[in-house]
N, C-alpha and C positions, 0 to 999 in steps of 0.2 A: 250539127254542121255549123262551121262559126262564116260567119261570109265574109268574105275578103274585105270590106270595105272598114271589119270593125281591128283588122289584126293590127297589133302595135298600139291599139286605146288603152290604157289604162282600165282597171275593172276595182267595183267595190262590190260591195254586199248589201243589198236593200231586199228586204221583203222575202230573207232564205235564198234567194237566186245571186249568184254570182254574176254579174253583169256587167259588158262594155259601157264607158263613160265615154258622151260623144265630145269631144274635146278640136275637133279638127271641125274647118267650116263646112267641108262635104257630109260630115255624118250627122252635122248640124241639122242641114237644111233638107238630107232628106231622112234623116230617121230610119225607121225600117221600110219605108215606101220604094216601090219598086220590086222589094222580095218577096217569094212566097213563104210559106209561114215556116217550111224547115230551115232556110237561110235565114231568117230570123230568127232563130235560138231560141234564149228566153226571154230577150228583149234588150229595150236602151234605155239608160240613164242620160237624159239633156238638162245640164245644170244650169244656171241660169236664166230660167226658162218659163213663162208664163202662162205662152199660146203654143198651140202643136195644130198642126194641118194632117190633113190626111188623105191628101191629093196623092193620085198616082198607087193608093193601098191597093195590094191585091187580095187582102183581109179585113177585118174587123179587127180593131185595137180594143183594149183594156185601159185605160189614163189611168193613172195615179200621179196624181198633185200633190209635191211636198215641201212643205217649209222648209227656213232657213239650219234647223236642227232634225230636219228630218221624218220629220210626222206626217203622217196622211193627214191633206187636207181636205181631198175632196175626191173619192173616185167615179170615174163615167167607164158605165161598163159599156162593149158592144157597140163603141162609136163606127160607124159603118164608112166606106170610101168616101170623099169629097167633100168632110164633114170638117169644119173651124171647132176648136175646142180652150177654151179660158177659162183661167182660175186667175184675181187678181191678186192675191196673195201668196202665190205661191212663188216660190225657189226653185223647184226644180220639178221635171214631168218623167215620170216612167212610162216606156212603151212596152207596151206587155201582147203578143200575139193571145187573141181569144180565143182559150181551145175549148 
C-alpha cells in the first residue's frame, strides 16, 4: 500500500527497494511517523538529513545513514518509538519499517 502522503514524491533506488524521496516539508517532518507499518511501504528517503525523530511511530524503524555518494554510514537497527537518532556525517537517512 503507498500512503497518500508519499504520492507525487519522486522515487530512487537505495538498498534494492524502490523508494519515495521526502522532498515536501510535510513528508519531511513526519517521515513515516503516524503510519502503521503497511502504509509504510518500504520506506523513506530524507535527503539532506542528519537527525530523524521518531516521535509519534507506531513501529520500530531501521536508520540507514548515508553519505554524500551514498554509502552506508552508519545503521541503527530497531530504533523504538520516542527515540532521537544522529549521524554527524551523514547526507541523507533511510526509514526502513522493521520487519
Amino acid at each position: 500500500m503507498w500512503e497518500e502522503r508519499f504520492e507525487g514524491l519522486p522515487t530512487t533506488e537505495i538498498l534494492g527497494r524502490e523508494l519515495p524521496v521526502a522532498t515536501t516539508q510535510l513528508t519531511r517532518l513526519l517521515g513515516l511517523a503516524l503510519l502503521d507499518p503497511i502504509a509504510a511501504g518500504q520506506g523513506l528517503v530524507i535527503p539532506c538529513c542528519r537527525a530523524v525523530h521518531s516521535f509519534g511511530m507506531r513501529f520500530a524503524l531501521d536508520l540507514v545513514f548515508l553519505d554524500s555518494s551514498g554509502r552506508v554510514l552508519e545503521l541503527r537497527r530497531r530504533v523504538r518509538p520516542g527515540r532521537f537518532a544522529r549521524s554527524a556525517a551523514a547526507d541523507s537517512v533511510v526509514e526502513l519499517p522493521t520487519r
